[in-house]
PADREN-117385 format. One record per atom (N, C-alpha, C): residue number from 1; residue in three letters; chain; atom name; z, y, x. Coordinates in nm, 4 decimals, always signed. Layout:
+-----+------+-------+------+----------+----------+----------+
|  nr | rest | kette | atom |        z |        y |        x |
+-----+------+-------+------+----------+----------+----------+
| NUM |  ALA |     A |   CA |        Z |        Y |        X |
...
+-----+------+-------+------+----------+----------+----------+
END
This chain:
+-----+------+-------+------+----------+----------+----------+
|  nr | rest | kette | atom |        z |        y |        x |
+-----+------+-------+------+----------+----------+----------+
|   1 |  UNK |     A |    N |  -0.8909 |  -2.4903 |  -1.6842 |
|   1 |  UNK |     A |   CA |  -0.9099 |  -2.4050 |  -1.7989 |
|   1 |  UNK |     A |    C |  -0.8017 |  -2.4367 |  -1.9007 |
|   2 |  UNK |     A |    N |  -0.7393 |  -2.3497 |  -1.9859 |
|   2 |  UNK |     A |   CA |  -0.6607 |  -2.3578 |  -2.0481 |
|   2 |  UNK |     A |    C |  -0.6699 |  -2.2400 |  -2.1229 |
|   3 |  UNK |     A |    N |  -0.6043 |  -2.2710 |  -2.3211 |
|   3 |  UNK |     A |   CA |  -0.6210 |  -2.1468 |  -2.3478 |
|   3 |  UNK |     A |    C |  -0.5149 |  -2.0544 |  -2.3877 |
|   4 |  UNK |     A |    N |  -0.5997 |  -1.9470 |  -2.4122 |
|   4 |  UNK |     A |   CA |  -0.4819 |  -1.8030 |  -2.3849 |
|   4 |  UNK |     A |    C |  -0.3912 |  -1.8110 |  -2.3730 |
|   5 |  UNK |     A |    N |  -0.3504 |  -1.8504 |  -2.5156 |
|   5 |  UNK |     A |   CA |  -0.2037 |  -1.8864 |  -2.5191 |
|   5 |  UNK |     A |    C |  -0.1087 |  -1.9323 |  -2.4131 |
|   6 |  UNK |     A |    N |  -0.1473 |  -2.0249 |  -2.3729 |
|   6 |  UNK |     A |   CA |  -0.0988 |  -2.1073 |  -2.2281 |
|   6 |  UNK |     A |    C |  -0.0863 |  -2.0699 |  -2.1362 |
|   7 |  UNK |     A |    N |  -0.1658 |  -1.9803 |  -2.1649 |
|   7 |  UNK |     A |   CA |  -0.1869 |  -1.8725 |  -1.9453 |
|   7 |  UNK |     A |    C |  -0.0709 |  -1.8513 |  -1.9007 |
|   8 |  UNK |     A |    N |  +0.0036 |  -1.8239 |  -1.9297 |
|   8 |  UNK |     A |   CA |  +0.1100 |  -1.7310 |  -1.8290 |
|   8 |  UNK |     A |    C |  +0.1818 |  -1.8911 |  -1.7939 |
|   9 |  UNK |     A |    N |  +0.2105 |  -1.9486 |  -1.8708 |
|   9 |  UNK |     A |   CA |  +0.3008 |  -2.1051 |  -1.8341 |
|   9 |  UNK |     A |    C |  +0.2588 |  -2.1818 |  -1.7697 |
|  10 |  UNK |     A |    N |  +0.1008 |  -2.2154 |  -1.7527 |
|  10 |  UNK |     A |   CA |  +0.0478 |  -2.2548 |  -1.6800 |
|  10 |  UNK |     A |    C |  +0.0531 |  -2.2262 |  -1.5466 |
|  11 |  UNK |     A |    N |  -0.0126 |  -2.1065 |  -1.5287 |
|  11 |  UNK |     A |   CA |  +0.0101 |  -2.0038 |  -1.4137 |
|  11 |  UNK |     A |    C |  +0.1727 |  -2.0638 |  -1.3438 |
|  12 |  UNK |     A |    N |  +0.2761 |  -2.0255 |  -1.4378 |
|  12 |  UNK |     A |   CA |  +0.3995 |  -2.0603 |  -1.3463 |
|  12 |  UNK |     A |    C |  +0.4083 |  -2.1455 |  -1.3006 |
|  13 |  UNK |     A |    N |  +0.3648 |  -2.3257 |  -1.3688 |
|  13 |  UNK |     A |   CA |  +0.4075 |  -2.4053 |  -1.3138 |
|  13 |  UNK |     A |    C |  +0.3642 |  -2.4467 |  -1.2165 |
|  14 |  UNK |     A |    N |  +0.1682 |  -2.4358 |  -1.2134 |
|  14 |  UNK |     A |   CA |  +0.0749 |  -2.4599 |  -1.0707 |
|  14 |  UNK |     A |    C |  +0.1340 |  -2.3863 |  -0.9699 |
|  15 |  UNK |     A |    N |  +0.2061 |  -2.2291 |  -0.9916 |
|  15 |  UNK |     A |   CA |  +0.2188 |  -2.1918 |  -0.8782 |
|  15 |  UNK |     A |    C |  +0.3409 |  -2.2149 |  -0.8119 |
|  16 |  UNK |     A |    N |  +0.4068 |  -2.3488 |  -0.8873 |
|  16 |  UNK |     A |   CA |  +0.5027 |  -2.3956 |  -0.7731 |
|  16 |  UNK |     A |    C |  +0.4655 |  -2.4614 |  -0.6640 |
|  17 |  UNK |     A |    N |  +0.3264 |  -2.5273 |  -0.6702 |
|  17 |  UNK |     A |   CA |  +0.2605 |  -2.5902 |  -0.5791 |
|  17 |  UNK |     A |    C |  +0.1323 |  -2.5812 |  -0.4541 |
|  18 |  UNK |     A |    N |  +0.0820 |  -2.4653 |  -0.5635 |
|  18 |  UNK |     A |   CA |  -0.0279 |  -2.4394 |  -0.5146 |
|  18 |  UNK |     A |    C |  -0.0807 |  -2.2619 |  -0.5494 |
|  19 |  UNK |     A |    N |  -0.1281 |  -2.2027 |  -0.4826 |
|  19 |  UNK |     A |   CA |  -0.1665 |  -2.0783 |  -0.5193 |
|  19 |  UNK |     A |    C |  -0.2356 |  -2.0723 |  -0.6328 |
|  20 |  UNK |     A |    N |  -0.1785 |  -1.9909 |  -0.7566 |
|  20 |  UNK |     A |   CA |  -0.2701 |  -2.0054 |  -0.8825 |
|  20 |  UNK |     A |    C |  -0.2805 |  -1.8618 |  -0.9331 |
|  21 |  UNK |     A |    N |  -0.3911 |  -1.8319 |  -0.9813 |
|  21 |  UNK |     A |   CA |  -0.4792 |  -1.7077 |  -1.0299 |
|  21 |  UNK |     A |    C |  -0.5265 |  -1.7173 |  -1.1442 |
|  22 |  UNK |     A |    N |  -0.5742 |  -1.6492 |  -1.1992 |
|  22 |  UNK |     A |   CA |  -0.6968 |  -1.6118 |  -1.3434 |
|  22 |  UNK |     A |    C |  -0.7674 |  -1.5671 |  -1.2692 |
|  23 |  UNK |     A |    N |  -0.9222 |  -1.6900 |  -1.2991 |
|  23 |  UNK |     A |   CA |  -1.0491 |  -1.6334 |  -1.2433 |
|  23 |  UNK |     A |    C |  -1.1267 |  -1.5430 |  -1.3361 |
|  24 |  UNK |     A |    N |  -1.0971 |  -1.5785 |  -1.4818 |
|  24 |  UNK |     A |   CA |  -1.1947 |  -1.5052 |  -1.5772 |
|  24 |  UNK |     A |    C |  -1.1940 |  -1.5668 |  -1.6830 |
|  25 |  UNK |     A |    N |  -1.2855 |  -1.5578 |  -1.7865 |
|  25 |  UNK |     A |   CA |  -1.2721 |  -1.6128 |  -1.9375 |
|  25 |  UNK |     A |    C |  -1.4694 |  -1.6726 |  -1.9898 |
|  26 |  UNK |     A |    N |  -1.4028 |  -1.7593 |  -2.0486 |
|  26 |  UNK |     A |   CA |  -1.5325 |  -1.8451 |  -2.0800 |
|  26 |  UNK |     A |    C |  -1.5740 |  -1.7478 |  -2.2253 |
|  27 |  UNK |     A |    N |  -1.7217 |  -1.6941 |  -2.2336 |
|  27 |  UNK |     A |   CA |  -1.7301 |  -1.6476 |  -2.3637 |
|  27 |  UNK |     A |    C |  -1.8586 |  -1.6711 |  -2.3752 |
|  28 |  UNK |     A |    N |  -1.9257 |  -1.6720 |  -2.5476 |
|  28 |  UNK |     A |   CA |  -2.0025 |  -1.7005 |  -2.6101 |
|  28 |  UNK |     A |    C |  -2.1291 |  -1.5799 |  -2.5051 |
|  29 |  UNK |     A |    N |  -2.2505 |  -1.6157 |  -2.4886 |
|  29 |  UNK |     A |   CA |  -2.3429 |  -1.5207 |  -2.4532 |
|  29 |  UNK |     A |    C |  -2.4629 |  -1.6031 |  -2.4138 |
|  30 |  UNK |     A |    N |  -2.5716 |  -1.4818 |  -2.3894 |
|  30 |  UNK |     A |   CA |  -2.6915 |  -1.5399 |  -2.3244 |
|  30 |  UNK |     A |    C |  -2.6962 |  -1.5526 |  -2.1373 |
|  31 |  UNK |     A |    N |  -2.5395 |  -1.4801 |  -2.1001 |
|  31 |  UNK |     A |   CA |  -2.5662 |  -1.4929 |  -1.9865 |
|  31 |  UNK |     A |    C |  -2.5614 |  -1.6053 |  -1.8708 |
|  32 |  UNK |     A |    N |  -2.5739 |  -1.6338 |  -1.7572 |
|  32 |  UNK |     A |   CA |  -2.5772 |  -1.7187 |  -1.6938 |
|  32 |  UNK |     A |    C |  -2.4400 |  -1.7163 |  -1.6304 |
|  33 |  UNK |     A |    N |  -2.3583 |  -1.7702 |  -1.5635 |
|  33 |  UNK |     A |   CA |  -2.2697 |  -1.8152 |  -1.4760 |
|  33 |  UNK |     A |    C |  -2.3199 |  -1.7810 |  -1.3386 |
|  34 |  UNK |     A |    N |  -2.1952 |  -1.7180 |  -1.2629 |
|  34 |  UNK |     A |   CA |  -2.2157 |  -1.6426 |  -1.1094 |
|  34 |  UNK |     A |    C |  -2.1077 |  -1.6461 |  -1.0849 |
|  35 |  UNK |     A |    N |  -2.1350 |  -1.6998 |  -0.9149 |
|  35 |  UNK |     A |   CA |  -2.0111 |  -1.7368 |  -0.8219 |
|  35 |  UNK |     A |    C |  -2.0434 |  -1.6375 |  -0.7403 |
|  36 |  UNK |     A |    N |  -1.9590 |  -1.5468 |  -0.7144 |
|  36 |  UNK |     A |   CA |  -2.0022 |  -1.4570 |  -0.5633 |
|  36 |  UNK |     A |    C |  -1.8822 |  -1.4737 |  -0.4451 |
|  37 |  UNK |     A |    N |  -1.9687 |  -1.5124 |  -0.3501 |
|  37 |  UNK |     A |   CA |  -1.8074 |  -1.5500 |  -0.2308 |
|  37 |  UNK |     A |    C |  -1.7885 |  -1.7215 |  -0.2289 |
|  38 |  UNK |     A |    N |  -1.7533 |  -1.7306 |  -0.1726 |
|  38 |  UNK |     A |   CA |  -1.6630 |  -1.8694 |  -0.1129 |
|  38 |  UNK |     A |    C |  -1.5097 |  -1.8867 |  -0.2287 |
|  39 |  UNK |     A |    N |  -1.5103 |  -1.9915 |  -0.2488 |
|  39 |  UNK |     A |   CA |  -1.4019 |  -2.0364 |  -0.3526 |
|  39 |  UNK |     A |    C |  -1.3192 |  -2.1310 |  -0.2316 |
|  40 |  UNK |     A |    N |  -1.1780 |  -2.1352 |  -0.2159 |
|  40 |  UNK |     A |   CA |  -1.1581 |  -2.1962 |  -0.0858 |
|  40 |  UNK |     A |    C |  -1.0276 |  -2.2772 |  -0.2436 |
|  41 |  UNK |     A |    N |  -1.1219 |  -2.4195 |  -0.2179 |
|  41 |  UNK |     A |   CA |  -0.9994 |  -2.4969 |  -0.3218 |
|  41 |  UNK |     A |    C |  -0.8829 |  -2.5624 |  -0.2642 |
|  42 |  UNK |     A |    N |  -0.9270 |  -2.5828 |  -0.1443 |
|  42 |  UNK |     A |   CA |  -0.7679 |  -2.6422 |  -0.0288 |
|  42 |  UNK |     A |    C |  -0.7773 |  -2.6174 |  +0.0674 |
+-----+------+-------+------+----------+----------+----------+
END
């Protein structure tokens, strides 16, 4: 996690190494957290 600001630089440098994406954004709510699918970390 990292914020906004940072995203895109971040993004560049992980993806010299490793496949890197934006999964989504952390925000204030009543809702719960949901994973749908398989997350394949290596």
């Amino acid at each position: 996690m990292v914020a906004p600001e940072d995203k895109e630089s971040m993004i560049k440098h992980i993806s010299k190494f490793y496949e890197c994406y934006e999964m989504g954004q952390i925000v204030t709510g009543e809702e719960k957290v949901v994973l749908e699918g398989k997350l394949n970390w290596l």
